[in-house]
C-alpha positions in Angstrom: 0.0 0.0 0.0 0.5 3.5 -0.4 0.2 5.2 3.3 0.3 8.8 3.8 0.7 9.9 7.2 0.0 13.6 8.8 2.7 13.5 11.3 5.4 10.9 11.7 8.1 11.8 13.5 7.0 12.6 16.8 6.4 9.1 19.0 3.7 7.1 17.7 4.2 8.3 14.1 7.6 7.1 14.2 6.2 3.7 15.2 3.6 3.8 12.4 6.4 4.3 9.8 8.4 1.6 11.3 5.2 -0.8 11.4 4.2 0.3 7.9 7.5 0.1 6.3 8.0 -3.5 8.1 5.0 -4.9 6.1 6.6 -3.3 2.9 4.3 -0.2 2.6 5.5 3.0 0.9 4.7 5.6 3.3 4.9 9.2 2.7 5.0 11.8 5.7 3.2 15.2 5.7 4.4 17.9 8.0 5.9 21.0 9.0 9.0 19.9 8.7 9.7 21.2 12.6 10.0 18.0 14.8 12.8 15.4 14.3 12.9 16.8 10.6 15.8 14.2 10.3 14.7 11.1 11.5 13.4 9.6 8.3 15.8 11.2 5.4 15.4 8.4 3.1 11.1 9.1 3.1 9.1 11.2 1.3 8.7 14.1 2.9 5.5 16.7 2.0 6.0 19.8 3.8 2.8 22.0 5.0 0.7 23.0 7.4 -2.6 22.1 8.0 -3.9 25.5 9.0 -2.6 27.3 5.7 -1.1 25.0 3.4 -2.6 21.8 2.2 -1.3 22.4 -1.3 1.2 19.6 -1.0 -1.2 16.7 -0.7 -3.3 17.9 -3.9 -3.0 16.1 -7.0 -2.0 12.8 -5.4 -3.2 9.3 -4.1 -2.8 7.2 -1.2 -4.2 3.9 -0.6 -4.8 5.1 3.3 -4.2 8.0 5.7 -3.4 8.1 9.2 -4.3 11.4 10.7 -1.6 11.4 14.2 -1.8 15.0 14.5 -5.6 16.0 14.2 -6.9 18.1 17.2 -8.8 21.3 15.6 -12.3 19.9 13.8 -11.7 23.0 11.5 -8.5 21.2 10.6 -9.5 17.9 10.6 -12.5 18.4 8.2 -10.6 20.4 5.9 -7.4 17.3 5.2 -10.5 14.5 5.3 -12.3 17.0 2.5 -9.5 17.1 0.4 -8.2 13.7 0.5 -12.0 11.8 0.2 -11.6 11.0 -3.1 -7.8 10.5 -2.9 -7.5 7.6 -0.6 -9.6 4.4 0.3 -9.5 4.2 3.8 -9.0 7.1 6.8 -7.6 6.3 10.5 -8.1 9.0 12.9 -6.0 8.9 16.4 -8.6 9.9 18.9 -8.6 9.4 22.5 -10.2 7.8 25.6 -10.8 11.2 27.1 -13.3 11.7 24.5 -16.0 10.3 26.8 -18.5 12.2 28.8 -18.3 10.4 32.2 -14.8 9.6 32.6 -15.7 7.9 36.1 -17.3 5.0 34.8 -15.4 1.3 34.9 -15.9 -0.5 31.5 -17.0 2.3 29.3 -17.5 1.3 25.3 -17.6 2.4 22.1 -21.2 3.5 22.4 -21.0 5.6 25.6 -21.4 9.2 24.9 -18.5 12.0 24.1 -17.5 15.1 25.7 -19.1 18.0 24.9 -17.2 21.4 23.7 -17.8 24.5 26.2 -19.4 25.9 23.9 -20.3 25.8 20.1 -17.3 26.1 17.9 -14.4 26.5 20.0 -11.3 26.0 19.2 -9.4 26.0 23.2 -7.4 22.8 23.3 -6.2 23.5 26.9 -10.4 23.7 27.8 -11.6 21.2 25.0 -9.0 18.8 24.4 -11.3 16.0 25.1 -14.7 17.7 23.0 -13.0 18.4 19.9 -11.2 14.7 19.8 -14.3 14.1 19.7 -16.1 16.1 17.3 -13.1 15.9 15.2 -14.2 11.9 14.7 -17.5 13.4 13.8 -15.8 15.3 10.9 -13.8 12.2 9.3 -17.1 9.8 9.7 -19.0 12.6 8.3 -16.8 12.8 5.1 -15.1 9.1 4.9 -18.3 7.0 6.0 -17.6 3.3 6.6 -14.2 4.1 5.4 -13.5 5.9 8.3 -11.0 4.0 11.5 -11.5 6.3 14.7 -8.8 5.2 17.2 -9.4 5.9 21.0 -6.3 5.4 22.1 -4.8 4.9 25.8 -1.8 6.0 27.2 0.7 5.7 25.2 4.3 4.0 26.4 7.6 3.0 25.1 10.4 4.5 23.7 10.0 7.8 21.7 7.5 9.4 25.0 9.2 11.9 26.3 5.7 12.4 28.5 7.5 10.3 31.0 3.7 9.2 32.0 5.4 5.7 32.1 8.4 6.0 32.2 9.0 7.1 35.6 7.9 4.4 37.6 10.5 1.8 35.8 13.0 4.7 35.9 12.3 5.7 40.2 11.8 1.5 40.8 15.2 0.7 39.1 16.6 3.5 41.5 15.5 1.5 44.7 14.7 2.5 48.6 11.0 3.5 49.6 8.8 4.1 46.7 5.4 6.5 47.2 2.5 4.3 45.1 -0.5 6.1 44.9 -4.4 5.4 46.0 -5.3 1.6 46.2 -3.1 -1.6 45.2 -5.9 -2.9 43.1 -7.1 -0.5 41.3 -7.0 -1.0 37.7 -4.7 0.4 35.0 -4.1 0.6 31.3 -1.8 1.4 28.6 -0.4 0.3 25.6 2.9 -0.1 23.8 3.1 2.6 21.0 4.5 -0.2 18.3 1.6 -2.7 19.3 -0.9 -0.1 18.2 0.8 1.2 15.5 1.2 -2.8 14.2 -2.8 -3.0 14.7 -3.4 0.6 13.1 -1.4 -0.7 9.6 -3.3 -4.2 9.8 -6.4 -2.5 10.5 -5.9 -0.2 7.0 -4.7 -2.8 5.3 -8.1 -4.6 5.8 -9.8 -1.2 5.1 -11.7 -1.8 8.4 -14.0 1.0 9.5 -15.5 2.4 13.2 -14.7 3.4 16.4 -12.5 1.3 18.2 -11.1 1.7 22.5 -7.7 0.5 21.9 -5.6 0.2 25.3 -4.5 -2.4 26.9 -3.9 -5.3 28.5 -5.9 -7.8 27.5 -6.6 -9.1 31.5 -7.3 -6.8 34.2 -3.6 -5.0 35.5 -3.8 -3.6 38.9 -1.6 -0.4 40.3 0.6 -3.3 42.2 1.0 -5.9 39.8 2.3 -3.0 37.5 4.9 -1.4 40.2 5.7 -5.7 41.2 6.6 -6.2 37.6 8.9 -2.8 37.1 10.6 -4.1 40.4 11.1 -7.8 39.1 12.1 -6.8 35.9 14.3 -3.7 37.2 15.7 -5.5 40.3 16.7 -3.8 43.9 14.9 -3.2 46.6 12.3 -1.1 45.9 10.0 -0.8 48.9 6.3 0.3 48.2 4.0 2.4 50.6 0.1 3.0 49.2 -0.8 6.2 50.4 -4.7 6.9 49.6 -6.4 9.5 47.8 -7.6 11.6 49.9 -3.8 12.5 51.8 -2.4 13.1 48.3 -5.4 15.4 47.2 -4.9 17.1 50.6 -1.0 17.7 49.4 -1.9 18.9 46.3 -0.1 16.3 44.4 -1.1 16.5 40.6 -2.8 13.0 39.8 -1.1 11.9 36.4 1.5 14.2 36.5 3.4 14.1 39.7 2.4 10.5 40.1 1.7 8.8 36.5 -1.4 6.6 36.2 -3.0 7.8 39.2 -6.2 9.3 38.6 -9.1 10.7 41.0 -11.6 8.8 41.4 -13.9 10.8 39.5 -11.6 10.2 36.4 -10.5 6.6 37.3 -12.5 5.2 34.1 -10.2 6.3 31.8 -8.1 3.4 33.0 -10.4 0.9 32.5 -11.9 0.7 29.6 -13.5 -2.0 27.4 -11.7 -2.9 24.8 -13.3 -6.1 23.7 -14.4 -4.9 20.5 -10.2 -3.8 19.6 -9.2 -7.5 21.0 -11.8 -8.9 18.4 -10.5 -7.4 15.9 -7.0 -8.3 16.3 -5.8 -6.3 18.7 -2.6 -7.9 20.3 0.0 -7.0 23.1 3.6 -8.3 24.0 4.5 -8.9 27.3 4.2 -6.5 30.1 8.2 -7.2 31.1 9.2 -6.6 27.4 7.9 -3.1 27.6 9.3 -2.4 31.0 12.6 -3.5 29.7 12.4 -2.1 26.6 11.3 1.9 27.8 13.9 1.6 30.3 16.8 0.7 28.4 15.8 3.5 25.8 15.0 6.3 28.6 19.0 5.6 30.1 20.5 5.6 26.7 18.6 9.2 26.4 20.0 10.5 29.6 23.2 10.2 28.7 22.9 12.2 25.8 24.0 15.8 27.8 24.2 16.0 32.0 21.4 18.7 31.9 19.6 16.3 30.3 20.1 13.4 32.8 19.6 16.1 35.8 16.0 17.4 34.2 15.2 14.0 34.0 16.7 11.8 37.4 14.9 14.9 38.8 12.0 15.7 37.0 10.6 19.0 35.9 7.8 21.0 34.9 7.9 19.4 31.2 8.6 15.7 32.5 6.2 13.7 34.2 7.1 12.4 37.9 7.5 13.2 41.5 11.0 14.9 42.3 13.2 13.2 45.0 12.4 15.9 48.0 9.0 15.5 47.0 8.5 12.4 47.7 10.4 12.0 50.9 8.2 14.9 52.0 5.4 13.4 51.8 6.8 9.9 52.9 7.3 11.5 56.2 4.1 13.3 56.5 2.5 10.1 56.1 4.6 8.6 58.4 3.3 11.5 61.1 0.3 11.0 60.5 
């Protein structure tokens, strides 16, 4: 196949090349030509900007698109318009933020979206999770059956720089007392970027259309089998103590951010999804160790790319997910007082 991919460098677009490219695809890239511009010299390389300049993709064919990039339903109508009658088949990388009640255990495909703040707008910060959302309206709206919308879960493996993941291999590996947050069983999800990018190309290559939750694992993971595994796979003596919800929301700590794949309650459905109708339709996952093994190993050939680097992240920062050091033995101890 032809594949022509808006994005491609950045994460899971670098996956998607790999994936496509692996299954002997010819994949073409269109983008701004601002992130990684180097990564894939040997590609073709259209460069544009969806909010001006389109002019690059007219006049050619594709035998599918993948739409990484799309946030702005403006935006997303406008490449799905011009490319209708250019390619066969359309995949859309949404989200599963795009759903209303984001408290709910099990939520599927058929549950109902988020709603924008109001008609029209165009405030990711605000809306993020409405216009994923109405943006899938836009590509079903123009490609019909043809149409793959993607609500993806977190995201891990190498190439996330979110360190949303990443931390918890990276602060186990270190050893000593470990903060875990809320309860040992509650559930969590992700999945590795090159499993859904494999699924993604398989997916276009069948031409297969709808709306598909596509996180992971296939079995239930809780909060302590996840942290058990880093530390088997990791090694050391990494000593976990739960601390519950309601101490950490007292402390302000940021749920997500400070400590990754912890959310409040009231949001705690966004790690538990249903994703039988994604596992019926091929959806596959490798190990849970692999991953671990694999993020980590990437992450520490990364930090030793410059010593600011390695400080910003062995610390973390306001750009990269995690708890700092003296944060968390703070609020070990003020635990402990209590």
């Amino acid at each position: 196949m032809k594949i022509l991919i808006l994005g491609g460098t950045k994460f899971l677009g670098r996956h998607l090349v790999d994936a496509a490219r692996t299954r002997q695809h010819e994949v073409t890239l269109f983008n701004r030509g601002l992130t990684n511009p180097n990564v894939f010299p040997e590609l073709e390389i259209l460069i544009g900007n969806r909010d001006s300049d389109l002019a690059p993709l007219k006049g050619r064919r594709w035998d599918a698109v993948i739409d990484t990039s799309g946030v702005i339903p403006r935006l997303v109508k406008a490449s799905a318009v011009l490319l209708a009658d250019k390619v066969e088949h359309y995949t859309f990388l949404s989200t599963v933020s795009a759903y209303e009640d984001r408290s709910k255990h099990g939520i599927d495909e058929s549950d109902a979206t988020a709603q924008l703040s109001e008609e029209n707008s165009e405030n990711v910060p605000l809306d993020y999770r409405g216009l994923k959302a109405r943006s899938e309206e836009e590509v079903e709206k123009v490609m019909g059956s043809r149409a793959l919308n993607v609500r993806a879960g977190l995201l891990v493996g190498p190439y996330d720089d979110s360190g949303r993941f990443t931390y918890w291999p990276r602060r186990i590996s270190r050893g000593g007392r470990v903060l875990a947050p809320g309860r040992p069983d509650r559930p969590v999800q992700f999945i590795h970027a090159r499993d859904l990018a494999d699924w993604i190309i398989r997916m276009a290559e069948s031409r297969s259309g709808g709306v598909y939750n596509a996180t992971g694992p296939k079995h239930k993971l809780t909060m302590e089998e996840f942290l058990t595994s880093c530390r088997t796979v990791t090694g050391g003596d990494a000593r976990f103590t739960w601390v519950d919800e309601s101490f950490l929301l007292n402390h302000e700590v940021i749920a997500f951010t400070e400590l990754p794949l912890w959310l409040r309650t009231v949001s705690e459905g966004m790690l538990a999804v249903n994703i039988d109708k994604a596992l019926a339709a091929g959806l596959t996952f490798r190990p849970l160790a692999e991953t671990i093994k694999e993020t980590l190993a990437w992450d520490l050939d990364r930090s030793l790319e410059t010593d600011e680097y390695a400080a910003r992240l062995y610390n973390a920062s306001e750009t990269n997910a995690g708890m700092t050091s003296a944060r968390e033995e703070a609020l070990l101890s003020e635990w402990d007082a209590q």
